[in-house]
C-alpha positions as CSV (number, residue, x, y, z in Angstrom):
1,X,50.7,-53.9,-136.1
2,X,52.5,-50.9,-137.1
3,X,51.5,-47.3,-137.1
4,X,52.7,-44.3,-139.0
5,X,53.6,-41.5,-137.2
6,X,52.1,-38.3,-138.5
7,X,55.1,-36.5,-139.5
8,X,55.8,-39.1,-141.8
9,X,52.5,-39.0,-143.0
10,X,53.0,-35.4,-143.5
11,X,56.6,-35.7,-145.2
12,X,56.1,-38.0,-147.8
13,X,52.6,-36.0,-148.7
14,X,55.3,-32.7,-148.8
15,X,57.6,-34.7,-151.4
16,X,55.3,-36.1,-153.3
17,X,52.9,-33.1,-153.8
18,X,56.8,-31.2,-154.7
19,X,57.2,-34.0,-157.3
20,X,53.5,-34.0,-158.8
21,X,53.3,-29.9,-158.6
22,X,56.7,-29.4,-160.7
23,X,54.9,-32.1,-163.4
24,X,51.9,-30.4,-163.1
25,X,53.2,-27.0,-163.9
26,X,54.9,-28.4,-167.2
27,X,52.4,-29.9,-168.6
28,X,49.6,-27.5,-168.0
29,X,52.5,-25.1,-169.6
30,X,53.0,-27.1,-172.7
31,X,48.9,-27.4,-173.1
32,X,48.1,-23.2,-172.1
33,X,51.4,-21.8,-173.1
34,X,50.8,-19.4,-169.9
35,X,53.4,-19.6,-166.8
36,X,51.4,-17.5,-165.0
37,X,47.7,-19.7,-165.3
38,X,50.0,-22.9,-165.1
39,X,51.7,-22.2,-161.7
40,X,48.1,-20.7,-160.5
41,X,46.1,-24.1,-161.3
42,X,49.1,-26.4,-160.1
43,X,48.6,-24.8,-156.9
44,X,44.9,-24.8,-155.9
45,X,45.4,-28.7,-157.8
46,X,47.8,-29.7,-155.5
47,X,47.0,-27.7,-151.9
48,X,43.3,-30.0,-152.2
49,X,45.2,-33.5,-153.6
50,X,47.7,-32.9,-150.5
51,X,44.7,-32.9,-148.0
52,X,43.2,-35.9,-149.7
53,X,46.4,-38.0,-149.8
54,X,47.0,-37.3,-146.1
55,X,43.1,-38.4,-145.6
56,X,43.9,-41.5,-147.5
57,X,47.0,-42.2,-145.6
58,X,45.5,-42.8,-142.5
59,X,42.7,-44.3,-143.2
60,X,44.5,-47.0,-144.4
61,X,47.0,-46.7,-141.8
62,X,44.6,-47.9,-139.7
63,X,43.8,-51.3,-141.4
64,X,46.5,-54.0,-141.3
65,X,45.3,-55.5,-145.2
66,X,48.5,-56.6,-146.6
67,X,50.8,-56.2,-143.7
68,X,52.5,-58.8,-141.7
69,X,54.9,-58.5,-138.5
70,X,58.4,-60.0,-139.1
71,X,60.0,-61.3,-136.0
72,X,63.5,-60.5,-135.6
């Protein structure tokens, strides 16, 4: 079985949270009309969805459900 190593863990949870806060700050823009309260929500959103994706991540990191080795 194959493990992730925790800096990849920790990068793609970087990437993705970059990805998800930029969205998150546009919409909440278009729906508040306030930069300010937009950037401020994105941020407390995404610092607590960050810790819960790296939770998620290796917890299943440690079950081998849909995995298979591949010989060479």
């Amino acid at each position: 079985m194959f493990h992730e190593k925790h800096s990849r863990t920790i990068f793609k949870s970087i990437t993705w949270r970059i990805i998800a806060f930029i969205s998150s700050v546009l919409v909440l823009y278009l729906l508040i009309g306030d930069w300010g309260s937009s950037i401020y929500h994105s941020i407390v959103i995404h610092l607590v969805k960050t810790v819960l994706y790296y939770i998620h991540e290796r917890v299943w990191n440690r079950s081998n459900f849909g995995q298979e080795l591949k010989s060479s």
